[in-house]
C-alpha positions in Angstrom: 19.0 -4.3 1.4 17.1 -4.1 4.5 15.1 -1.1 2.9 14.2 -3.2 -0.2 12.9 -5.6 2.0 10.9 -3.1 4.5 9.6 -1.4 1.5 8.4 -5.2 -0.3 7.0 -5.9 2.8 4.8 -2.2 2.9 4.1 -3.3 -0.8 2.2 -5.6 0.3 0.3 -4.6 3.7 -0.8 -1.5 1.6 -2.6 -3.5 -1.0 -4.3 -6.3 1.2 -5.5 -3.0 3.2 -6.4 -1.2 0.5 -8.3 -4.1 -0.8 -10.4 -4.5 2.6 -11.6 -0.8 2.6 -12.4 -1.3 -0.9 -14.5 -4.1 -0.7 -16.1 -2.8 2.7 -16.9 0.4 2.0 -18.9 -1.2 -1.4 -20.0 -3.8 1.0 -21.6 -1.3 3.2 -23.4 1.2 0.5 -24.4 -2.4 -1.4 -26.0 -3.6 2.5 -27.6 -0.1 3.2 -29.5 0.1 -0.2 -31.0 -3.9 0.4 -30.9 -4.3 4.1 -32.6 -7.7 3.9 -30.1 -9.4 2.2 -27.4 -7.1 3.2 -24.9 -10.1 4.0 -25.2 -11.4 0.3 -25.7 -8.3 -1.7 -22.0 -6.6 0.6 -20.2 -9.9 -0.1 -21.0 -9.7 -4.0 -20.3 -6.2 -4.3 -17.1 -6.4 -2.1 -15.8 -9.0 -4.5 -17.0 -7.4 -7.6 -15.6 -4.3 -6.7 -12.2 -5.8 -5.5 -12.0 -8.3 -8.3 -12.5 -5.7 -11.4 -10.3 -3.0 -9.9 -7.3 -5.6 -8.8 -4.8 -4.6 -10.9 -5.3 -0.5 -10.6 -5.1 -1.4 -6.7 -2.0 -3.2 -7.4 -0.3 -0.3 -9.3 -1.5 2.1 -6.6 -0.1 0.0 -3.7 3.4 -0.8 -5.9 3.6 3.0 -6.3 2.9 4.1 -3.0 5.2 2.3 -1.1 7.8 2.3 -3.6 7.8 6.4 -3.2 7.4 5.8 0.2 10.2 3.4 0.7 12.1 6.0 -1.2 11.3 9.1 0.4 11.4 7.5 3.9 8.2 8.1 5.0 7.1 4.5 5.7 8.1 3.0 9.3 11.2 1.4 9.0 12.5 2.5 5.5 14.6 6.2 6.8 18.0 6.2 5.6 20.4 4.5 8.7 22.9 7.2 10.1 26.0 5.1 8.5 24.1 5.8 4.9 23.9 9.6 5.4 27.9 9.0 6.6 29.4 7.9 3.4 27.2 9.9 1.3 28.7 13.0 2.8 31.9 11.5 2.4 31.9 10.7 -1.1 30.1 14.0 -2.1 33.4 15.9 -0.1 36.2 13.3 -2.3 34.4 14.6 -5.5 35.2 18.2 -4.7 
C-alpha cells in the first residue's frame, strides 16, 4: 500500500516538473527570439505550450512513474525485505 502511495505521489511531482521545463524551455526560445518583450511573449508561449500538450504530459508522467513505481527505480518504491521474504516462500510451497 505504501508503494501505491509513493508511486501516486511521483505521479504527480513528475508531471508538475515536467510541466515547468516545458513551459520554460518554450519560454526561453519564445524570450530569445523578441528580447523586448521577452517577459510577455515566454509567459504566452509557456502556457500555450503547456496548455495544448496537457494531456500527452499527463500520460507521460502516469506512465513513467507507474513503471517506475513498478520496477523500483523511483526513491522510495523498492520492494521492502519482508516482500522479497514471502515471495520466496510461496514460490518454494508451490514446488
Amino acid at each position: 500500500m505504501k508503494r501505491i502511495l509513493v508511486g501516486l505521489v511521483w505521479c504527480v511531482v513528475i508531471y508538475f516538473v515536467a510541466c515547468f521545463m516545458i513551459g520554460a524551455v518554450a519560454g526561453a526560445i519564445a524570450g530569445a527570439n523578441d528580447p523586448e518583450n521577452a517577459a510577455k511573449a515566454g509567459a504566452e508561449a509557456g502556457a500555450r505550450v503547456v496548455g495544448g500538450n496537457r494531456p500527452l504530459i499527463l500520460l507521460g508522467s502516469t506512465a513513467v512513474g507507474v513503471l517506475g513505481t513498478v520496477m523500483g527505480w523511483l526513491p522510495g518504491t523498492k520492494a521492502d525485505e519482508d516482500d522479497q521474504d514471502e515471495d520466496d516462500q510461496f514460490g518454494e510451497e508451490a514446488e
